[in-house]
VOGU-3710 file (C-alpha; in Angstrom, 3 decimals, decimal comma):
1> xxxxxxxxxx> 43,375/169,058/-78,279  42,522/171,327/-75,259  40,075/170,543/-72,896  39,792/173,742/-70,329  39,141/176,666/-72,649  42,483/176,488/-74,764  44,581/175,983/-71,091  46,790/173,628/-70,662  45,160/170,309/-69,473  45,760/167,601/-71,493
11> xxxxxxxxxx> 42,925/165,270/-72,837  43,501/161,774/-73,173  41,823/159,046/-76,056  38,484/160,032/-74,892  38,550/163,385/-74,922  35,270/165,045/-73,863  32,711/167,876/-75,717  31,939/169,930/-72,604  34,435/172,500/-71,693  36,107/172,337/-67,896
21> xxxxxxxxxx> 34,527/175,337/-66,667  30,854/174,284/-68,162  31,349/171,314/-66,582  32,021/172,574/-62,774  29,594/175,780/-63,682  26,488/172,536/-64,756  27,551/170,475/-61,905  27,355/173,402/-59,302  30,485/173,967/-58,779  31,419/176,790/-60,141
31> xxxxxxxxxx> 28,663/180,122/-60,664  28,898/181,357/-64,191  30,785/184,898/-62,779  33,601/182,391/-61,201  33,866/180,660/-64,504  34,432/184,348/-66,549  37,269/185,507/-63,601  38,867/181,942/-63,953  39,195/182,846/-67,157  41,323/185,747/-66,146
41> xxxxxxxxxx> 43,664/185,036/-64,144  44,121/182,028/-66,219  45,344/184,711/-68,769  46,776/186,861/-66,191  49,055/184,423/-64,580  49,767/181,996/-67,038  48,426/179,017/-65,288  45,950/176,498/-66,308  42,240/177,435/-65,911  42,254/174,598/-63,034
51> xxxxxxxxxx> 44,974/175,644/-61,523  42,878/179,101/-61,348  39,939/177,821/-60,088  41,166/175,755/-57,497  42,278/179,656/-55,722  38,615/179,848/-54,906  38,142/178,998/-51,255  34,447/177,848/-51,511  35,263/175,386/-54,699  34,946/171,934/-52,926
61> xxxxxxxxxx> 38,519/170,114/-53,693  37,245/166,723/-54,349  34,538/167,743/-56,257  36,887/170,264/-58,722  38,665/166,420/-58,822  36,675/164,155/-59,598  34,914/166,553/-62,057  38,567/167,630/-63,384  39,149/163,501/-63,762  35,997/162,920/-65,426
71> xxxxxxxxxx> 36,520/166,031/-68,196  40,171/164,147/-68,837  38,294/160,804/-69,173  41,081/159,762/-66,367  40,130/157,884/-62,926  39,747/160,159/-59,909  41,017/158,325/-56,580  40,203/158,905/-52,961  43,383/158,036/-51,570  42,065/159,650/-48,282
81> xxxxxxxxxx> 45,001/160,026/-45,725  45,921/156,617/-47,427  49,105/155,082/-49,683  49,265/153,331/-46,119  47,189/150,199/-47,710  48,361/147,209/-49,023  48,809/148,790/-52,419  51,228/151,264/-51,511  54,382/148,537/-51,815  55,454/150,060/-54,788
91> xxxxxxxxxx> 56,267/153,361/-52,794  60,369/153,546/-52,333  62,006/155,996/-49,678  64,607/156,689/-52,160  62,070/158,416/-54,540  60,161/160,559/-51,460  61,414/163,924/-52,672  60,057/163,102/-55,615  56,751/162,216/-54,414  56,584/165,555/-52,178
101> xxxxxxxxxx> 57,932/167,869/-54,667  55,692/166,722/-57,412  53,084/164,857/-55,993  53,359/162,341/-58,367  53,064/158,692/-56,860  53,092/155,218/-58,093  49,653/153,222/-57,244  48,623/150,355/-58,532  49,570/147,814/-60,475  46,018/146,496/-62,863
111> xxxxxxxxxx> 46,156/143,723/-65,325  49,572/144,386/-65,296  49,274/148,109/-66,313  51,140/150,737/-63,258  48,759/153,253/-62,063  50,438/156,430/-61,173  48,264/158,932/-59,152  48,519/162,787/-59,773  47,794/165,672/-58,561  47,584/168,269/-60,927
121> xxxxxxxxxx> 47,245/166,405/-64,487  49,160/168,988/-66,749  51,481/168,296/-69,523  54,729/169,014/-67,424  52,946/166,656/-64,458  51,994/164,039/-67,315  55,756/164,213/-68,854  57,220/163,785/-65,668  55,604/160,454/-64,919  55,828/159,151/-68,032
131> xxxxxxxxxx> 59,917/159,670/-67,358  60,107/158,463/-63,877  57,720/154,998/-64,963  57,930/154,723/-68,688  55,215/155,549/-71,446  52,457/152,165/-70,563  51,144/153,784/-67,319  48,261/154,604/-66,385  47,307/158,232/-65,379  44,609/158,959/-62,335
141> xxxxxxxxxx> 43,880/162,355/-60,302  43,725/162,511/-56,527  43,576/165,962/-54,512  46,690/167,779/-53,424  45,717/167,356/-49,646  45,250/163,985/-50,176  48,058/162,729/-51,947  50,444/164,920/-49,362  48,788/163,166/-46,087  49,121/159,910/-47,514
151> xxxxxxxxxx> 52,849/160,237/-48,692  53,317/162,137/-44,915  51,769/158,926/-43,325  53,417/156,730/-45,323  57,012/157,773/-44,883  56,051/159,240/-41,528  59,410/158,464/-39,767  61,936/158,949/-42,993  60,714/162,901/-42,669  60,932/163,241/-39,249
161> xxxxxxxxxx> 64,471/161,312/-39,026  65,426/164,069/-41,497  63,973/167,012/-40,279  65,652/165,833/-36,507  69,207/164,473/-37,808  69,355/165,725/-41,797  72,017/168,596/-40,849  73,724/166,604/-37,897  74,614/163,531/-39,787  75,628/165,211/-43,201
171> xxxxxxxxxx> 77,188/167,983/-41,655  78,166/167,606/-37,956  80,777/170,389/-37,342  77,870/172,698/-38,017  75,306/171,137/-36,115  74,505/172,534/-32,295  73,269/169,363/-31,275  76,683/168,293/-29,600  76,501/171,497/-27,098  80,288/171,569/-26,158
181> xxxxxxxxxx> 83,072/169,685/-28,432  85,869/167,788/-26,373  88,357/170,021/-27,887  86,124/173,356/-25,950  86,268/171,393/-22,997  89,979/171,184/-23,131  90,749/174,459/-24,071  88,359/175,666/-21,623  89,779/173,470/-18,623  93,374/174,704/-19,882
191> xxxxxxxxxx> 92,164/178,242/-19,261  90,706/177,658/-16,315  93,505/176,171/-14,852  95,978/179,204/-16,196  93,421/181,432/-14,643  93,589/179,627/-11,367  96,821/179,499/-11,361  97,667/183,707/-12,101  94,938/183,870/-8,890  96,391/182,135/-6,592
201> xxxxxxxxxx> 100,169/183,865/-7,329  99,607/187,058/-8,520  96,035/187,811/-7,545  96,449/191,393/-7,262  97,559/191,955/-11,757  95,790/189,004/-12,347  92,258/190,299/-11,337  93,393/194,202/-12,783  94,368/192,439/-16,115  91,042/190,571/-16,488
211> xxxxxxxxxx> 89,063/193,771/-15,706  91,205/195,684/-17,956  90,483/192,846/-20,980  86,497/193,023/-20,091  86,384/197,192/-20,438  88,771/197,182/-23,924  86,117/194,351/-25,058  82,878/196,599/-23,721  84,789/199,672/-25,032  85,548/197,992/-28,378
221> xxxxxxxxxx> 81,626/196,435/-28,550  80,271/200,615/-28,471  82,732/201,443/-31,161  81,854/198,619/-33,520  78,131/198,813/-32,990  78,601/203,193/-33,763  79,865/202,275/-36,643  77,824/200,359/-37,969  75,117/202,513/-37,328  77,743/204,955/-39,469
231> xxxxxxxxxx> 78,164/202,558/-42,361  73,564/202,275/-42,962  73,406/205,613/-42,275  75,458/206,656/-45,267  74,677/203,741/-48,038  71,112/204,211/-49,929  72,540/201,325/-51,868  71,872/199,288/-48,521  68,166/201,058/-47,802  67,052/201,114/-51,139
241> xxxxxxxxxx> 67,940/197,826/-53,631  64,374/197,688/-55,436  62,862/200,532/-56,656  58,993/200,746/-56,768  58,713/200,806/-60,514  60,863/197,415/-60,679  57,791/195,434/-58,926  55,367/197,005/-61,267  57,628/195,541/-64,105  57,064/192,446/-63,078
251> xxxxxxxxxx> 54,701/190,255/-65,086  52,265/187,680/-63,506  52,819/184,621/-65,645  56,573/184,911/-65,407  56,717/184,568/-61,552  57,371/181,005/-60,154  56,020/179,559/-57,368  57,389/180,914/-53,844  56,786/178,475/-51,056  55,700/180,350/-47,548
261> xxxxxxxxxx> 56,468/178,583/-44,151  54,372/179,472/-41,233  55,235/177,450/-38,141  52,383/178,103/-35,236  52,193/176,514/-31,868  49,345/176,956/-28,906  48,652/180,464/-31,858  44,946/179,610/-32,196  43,838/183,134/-31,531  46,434/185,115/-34,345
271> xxxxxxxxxx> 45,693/182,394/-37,181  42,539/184,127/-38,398  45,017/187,382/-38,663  48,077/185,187/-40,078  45,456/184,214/-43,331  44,117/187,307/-43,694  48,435/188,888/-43,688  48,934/185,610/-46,298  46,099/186,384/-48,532  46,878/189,979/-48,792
281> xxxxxxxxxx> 50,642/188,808/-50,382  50,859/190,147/-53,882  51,403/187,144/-55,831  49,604/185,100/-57,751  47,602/182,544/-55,493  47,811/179,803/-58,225  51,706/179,977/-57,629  51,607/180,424/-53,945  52,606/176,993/-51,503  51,685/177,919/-48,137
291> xxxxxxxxxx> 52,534/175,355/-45,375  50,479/176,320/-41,984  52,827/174,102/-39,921  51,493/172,724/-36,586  52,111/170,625/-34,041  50,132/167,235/-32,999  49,616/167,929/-29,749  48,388/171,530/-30,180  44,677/170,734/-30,126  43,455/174,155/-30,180
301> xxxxxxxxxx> 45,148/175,619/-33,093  44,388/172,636/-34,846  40,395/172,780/-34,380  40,524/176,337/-35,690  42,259/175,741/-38,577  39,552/173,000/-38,831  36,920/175,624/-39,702  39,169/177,655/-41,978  37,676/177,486/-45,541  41,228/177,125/-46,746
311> xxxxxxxxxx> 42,128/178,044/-50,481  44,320/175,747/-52,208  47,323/177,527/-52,087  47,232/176,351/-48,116  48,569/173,325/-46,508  47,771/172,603/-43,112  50,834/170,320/-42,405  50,828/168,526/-38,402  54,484/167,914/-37,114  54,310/165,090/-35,328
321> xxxxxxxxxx> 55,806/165,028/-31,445  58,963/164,280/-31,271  62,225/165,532/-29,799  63,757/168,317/-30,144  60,319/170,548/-29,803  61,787/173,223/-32,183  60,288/175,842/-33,989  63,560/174,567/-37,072  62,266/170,872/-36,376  58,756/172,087/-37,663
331> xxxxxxxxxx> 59,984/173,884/-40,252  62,734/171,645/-41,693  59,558/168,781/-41,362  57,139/170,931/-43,295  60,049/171,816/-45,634  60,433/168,668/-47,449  57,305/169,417/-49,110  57,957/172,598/-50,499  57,272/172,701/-54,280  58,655/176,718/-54,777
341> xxxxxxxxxx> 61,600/177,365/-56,844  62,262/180,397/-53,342  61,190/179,846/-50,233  60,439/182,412/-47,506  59,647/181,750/-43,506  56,984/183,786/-41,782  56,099/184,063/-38,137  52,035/183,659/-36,460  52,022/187,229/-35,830  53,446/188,297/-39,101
351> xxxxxxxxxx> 51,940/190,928/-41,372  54,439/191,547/-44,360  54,070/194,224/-46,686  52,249/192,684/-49,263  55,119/193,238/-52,405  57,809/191,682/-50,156  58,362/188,841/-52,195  57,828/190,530/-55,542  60,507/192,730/-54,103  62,373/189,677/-52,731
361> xxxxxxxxxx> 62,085/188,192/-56,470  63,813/191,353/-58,055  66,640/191,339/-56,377  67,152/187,638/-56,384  66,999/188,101/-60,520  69,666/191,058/-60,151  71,619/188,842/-58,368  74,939/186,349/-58,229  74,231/182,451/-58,008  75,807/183,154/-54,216
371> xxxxxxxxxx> 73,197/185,232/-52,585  71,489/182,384/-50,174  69,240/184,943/-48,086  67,411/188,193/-48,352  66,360/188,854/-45,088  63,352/191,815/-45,117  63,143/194,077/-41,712  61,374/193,372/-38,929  59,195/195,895/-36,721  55,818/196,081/-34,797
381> xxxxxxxxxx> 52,783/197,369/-35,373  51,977/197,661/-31,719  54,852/200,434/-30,311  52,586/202,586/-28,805  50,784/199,530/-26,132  53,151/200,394/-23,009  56,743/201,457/-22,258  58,079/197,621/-22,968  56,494/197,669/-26,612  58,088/200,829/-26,712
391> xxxxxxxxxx> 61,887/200,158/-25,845  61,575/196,532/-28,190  60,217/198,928/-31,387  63,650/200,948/-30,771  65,093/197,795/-30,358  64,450/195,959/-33,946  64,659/199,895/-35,218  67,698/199,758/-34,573  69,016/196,361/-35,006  67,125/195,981/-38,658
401> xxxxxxxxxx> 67,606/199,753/-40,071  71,150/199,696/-39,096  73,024/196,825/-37,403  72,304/194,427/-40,123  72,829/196,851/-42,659  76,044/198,135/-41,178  76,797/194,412/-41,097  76,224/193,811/-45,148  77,977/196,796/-46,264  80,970/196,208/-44,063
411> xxxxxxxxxx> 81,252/192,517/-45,231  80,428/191,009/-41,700  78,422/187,651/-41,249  74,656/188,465/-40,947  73,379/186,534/-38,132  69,398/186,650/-39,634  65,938/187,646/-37,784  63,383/184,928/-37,045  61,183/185,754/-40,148  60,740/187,000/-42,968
421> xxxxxxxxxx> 64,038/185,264/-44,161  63,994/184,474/-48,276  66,309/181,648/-49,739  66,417/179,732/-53,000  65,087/176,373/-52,099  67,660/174,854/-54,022  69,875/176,590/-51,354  68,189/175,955/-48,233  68,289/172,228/-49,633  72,043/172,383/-50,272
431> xxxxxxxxxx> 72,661/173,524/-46,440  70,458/171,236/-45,143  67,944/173,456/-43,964  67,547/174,756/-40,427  69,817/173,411/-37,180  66,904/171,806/-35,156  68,815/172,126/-31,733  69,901/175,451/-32,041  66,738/177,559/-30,528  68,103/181,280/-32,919
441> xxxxxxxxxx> 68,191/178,813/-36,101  68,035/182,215/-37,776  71,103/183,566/-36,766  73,319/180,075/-36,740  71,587/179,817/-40,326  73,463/183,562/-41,659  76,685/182,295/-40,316  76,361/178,875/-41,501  76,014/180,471/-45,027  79,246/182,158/-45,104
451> xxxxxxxxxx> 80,963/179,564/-43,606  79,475/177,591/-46,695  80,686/180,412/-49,146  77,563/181,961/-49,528  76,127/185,947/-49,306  73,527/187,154/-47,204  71,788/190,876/-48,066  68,733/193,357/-46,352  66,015/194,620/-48,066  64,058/197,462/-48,329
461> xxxxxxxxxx> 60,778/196,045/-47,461  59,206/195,278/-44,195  57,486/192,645/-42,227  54,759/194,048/-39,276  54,473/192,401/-36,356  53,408/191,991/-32,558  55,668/193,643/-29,759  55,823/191,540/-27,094  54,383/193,589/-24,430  54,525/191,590/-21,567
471> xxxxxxxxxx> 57,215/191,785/-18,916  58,140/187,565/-18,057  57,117/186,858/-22,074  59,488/189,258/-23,167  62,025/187,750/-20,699  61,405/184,396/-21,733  62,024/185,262/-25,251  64,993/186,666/-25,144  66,569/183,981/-23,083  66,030/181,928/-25,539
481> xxxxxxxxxx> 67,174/184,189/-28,680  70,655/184,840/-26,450  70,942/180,619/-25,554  70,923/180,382/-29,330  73,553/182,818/-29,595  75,295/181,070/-27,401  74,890/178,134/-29,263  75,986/179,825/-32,146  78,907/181,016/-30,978  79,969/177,545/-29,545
491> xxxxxxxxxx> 79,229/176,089/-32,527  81,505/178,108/-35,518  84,452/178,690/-33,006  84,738/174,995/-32,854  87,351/175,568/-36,186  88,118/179,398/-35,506  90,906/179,358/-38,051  87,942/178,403/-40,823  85,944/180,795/-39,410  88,542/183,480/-40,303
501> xxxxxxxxxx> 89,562/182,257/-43,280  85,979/181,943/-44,784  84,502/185,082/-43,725  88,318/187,295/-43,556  89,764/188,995/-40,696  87,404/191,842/-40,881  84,289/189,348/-40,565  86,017/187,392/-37,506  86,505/189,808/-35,578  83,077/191,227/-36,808
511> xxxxxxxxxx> 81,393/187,944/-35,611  83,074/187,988/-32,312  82,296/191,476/-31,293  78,596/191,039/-32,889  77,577/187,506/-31,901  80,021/187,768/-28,811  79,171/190,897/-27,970  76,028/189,979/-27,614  76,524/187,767/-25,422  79,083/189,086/-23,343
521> xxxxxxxxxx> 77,643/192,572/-23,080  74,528/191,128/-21,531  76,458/189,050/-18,349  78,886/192,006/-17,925  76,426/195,273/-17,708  75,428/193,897/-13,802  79,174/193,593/-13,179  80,209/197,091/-13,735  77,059/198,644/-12,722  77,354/197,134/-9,314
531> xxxxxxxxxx> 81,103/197,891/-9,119  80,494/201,400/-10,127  77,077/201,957/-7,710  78,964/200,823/-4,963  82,082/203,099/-5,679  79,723/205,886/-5,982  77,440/205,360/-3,216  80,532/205,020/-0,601  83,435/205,851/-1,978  84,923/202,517/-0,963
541> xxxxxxxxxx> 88,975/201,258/-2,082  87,702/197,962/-2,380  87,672/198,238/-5,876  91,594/199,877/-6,315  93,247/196,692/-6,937  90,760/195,620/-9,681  91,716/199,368/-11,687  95,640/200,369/-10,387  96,532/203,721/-11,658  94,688/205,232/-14,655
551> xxxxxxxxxx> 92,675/202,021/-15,225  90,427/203,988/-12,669  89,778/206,385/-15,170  89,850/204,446/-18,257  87,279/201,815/-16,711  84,884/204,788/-15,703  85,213/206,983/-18,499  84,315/203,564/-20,552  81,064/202,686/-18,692  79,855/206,826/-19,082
561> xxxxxxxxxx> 80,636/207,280/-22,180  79,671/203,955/-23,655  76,217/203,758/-21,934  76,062/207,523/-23,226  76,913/206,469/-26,604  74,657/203,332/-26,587  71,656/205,637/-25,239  72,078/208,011/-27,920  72,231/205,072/-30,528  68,708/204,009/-29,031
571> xxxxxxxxxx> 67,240/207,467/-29,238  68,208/207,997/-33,318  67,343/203,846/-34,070  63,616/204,976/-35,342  64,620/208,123/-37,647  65,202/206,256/-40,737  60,879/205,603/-40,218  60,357/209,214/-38,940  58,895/207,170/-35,698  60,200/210,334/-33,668
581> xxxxxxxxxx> 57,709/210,146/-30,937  59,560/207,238/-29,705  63,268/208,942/-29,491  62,642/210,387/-25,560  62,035/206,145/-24,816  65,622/205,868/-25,336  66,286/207,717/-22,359  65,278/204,867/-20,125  67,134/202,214/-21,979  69,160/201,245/-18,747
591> xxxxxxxxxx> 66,466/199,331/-17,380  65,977/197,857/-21,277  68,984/196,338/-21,076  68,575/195,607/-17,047  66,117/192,825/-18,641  68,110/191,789/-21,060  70,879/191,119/-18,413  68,392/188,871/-16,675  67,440/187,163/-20,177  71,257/186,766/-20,363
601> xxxxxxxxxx> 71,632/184,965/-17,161  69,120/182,759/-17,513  70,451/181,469/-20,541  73,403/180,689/-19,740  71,836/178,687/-16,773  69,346/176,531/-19,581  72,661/176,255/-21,957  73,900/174,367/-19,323  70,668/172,625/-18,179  68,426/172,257/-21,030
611> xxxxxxxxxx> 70,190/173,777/-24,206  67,629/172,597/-26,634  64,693/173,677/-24,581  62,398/176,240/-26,447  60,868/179,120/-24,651  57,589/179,630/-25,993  56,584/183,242/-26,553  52,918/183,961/-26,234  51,559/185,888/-28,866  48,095/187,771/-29,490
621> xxxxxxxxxx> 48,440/189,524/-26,585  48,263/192,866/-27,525  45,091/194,829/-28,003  46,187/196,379/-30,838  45,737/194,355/-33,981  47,164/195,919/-37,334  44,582/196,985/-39,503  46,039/199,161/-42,186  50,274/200,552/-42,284  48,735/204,167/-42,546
631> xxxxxxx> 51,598/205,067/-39,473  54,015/202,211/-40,151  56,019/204,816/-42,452  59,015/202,138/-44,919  61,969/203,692/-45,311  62,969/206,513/-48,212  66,043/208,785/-48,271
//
């Protein structure tokens, strides 16, 4: 027999005459309207009616509880943040995915009878205890917030040894938390000594030779970045993968649940903005897992989440402090607790389009048992604030309309964006999650993935957010994103000839002009400018033993025509989104990449003295704040 209007609670030998929802609706709980729309999306989604009424922000948690314990004729317990009490012995470290996948947790021991405390008392819930402690238990009902504090208290430093060292100690090659390996510093001091040694006998070739290396690399980093602007411009196959009628296909009650990760730190004033972007996510709520992750030591965020009338699909989960201070650390904390069968990470600022992860879902069901990431676009809802918001719109235009793109269809690792990033938990589990030392997790995380035999693809769906606007925040940022590309780069050419043999020649060579180029592009730009200001501003022959001959020639035609080439890739990056009013910005993007240079240089300086520090970007900045996407125009060819 039924207890919550034919749903699928299960009663127990006492089963009660008063329906669930008459129940909450005579206690106060519920109004009589709530109780008919429960009803609903109970039908609609294929959920219990519980499990629908508990998406109601202003039903009281431990009330729905104890009233939801008392319909069962089960025993509701106020575990408060506990399991910490003198009780809790029976709790084993070896079972704690089990406890914060499930929330399913052994008690109490009474009269010799084990007392296994529950969450959500439905016949799969039910089932599973009764495997994991055998059929004489007894069953009682605690809230989800509850029963997650007190297993997060409990095993308090098992999580946070795993979120810090999970990746490093099962997988150390691929961890960045050993910057340099001694084999890099011997190669490196071998070089440098070669080097040295070409200087000091033939200085003269030596120095022409290294020039003429860095212009076929800078001339050879244009080229590959062209085409690969070539390669998305001419593949709807990589702009359009799920078709608009495919997400109307879907039906409610087959969906699973999709975990969400939202790290925040010092955010307080976007995480009004960052619910309202969550709660406007087409899915069903009752099969939504949302982890607000923050920090302990971020006071302010934390008292406004305080007054947040939170629905239950929301867990406010605090990271403890502890080194590193990573944006992965949080995430790979909060992670263990994830309950979705697909997991997705978003940023503060973030304002997806709200059938991303029905999208997302689609093509993960059209899919091969390989495909580890679908990484959505990224672009800003604020490109119109100054000049800087500007150039960084071209920017991710660019990099997430095309590069990536080009990257897929070519069959190049994808080095991912910071959000927006969707995995099969089973996956993300597999890899061990995100590198906590490396401070562009995102992009180590894409490479890591191939390296691991795994597929990475771009979707045609996109994720809104803030531009940063601000001259030394923008700098800060990208210091950081570049040190993790350095780190990046360190860390999968420790074993080059894996590297090439797990991704093929055309993806080595891919990674090293993409990731490398990166880099290299960045430290190099001042270099040649200066050399070719000066040359032009006096005419000096300082410069003729550097470029003998035609070298001259070849050197200066590179740095016109490249710039030229890279200029005119920045002016067509916002034409797939008919953004045109932003094409004449490409113009100026020599002082664009003038900042980047100087976001290049200083990380290279913290790679060497604080690798894992993270440079926080302040966001909320902006005065715009996205409303509606009435001029944020997705993609269609």
């Amino acid at each position: 027999m039924f207890g919550t209007f034919g749903t699928n609670y299960v009663e127990t030998e006492r089963p009660t005459t008063l329906r669930l929802g008459d129940r909450l609706v005579q206690a106060g709980i519920l109004s009589p309207e709530d109780q008919a729309y429960a009803v609903e999306l109970h039908q609609a989604w294929g959920v219990p009616i519980g499990e629908a009424i508990r998406t109601f922000g202003h039903v009281d948690q431990r009330a729905f509880h104890q009233q939801l314990a008392a319909h069962l004729a089960l025993t509701y317990i106020d575990v408060d943040a506990g399991l910490t009490g003198g009780q809790n012995f029976l709790l084993e470290a070896k079972d704690l995915s089990f406890y914060t996948h499930e929330l399913i947790v052994p008690w109490r021991h009474d009269a010799g009878t084990l007392t296994v405390v529950v969450a959500d008392p439905s016949p799969r819930t039910i089932a599973l205890a009764h495997e994991k402690y055998g059929q004489g238990i007894s069953i009682a009902v605690a809230t989800r917030d509850a029963l997650r504090l007190g297993i997060q208290n409990r095993f308090s430093a098992e999580i946070m040894h795993e979120a810090t060292m999970g990746l490093n100690e099962k997988d150390p090659g691929l961890s960045a938390k050993t910057v340099v390996t001694k084999g890099q510093i011997i190669g490196g001091y071998i070089a440098a000594v070669l080097l040295a040694a070409a200087f000091t006998f033939k200085p003269g070739l030596t120095a022409a030779v290294l020039v003429s290396v860095m212009s076929a690399f800078y001339v050879g980093n244009f080229l590959f970045r062209a085409s690969l602007v070539w390669a998305a411009s001419n593949s709807k196959k990589v702009d359009q993968k799920v078709a608009d009628q495919e997400v109307v296909s879907l039906v409610d009650a087959e969906l699973p649940v999709y975990t969400v990760l939202v790290p925040l730190y010092k955010e307080a004033e976007v995480l009004p903005h960052l619910i309202h972007s969550m709660r406007n996510l087409d899915w069903p709520s009752a099969k939504l897992d949302i982890k607000i992750i923050l920090e302990e030591d971020d006071v302010e965020t934390r008292k406004v989440a305080a007054t947040i009338d939170f629905e239950e699909m929301f867990d406010v989960i605090v990271v403890p402090t502890s080194f590193p201070k990573t944006k992965p650390k949080a995430c790979n904390y909060a992670f263990q607790f994830a309950r979705g069968e697909y997991t997705v990470i978003f940023d503060a600022e973030d304002q997806p389009e709200p059938d991303q992860l029905k999208k997302v879902y689609r093509l993960f069901q059209k899919s091969d048992d390989k495909l580890a990431c679908i990484q959505a676009r990224l672009n800003f809802f604020n490109s119109r604030e100054n000049w800087l918001a500007a150039m960084f719109t071209l920017d991710y235009s660019l990099w997430f309309d095309y590069y990536l793109p080009g990257l897929e269809r070519m069959g190049i690792p994808l080095p991912l964006g910071g959000t927006s990033n969707h995995f099969p938990t089973r996956v993300l589990k597999e890899l061990n999650a995100w590198d906590p030392y490396n401070v562009t997790e995102d992009a180590d995380l894409g490479i890591r993935m191939t390296q691991k035999g795994y597929h990475v693809t771009t979707i045609n769906s996109t994720t809104f957010e803030e531009a940063n606007c601000d001259g030394m925040n923008w700098i800060r940022q990208r210091s950081r994103w570049i040190k993790g590309y350095m780190q990046t780069y360190l860390v999968h050419m420790r074993q080059p000839l894996n590297l090439l043999k797990k991704s093929g020649f055309k993806g080595f060579l891919g990674f090293q002009l993409f990731v490398g180029g990166t880099i290299i592009t960045g430290l190099l730009n001042p270099v040649f400018w200066i050399i070719f200001a000066t040359w032009l501003a006096t005419g000096t022959k300082a410069f003729d033993a550097l470029f003998p001959g035609p070298m001259l020639y070849v050197g200066l035609a590179s740095l016109l025509i490249g710039n030229g080439l890279f200029i005119f890739l920045a002016m067509i990056g916002p034409f797939k989104r008919g953004w045109l009013h932003l094409t004449p910005f490409g113009l100026s993007v020599i002082a664009y990449w003038a900042m980047i240079s100087m976001s290049a240089y200083m990380a290279a300086w913290q790679l060497v003295t604080k690798p894992f520090y993270w440079e926080k970007t302040t966001h909320g900045i902006s005065k715009f704040r996205p409303t509606t996407q009435s001029d944020q125009k997705e993609i269609s060819l």
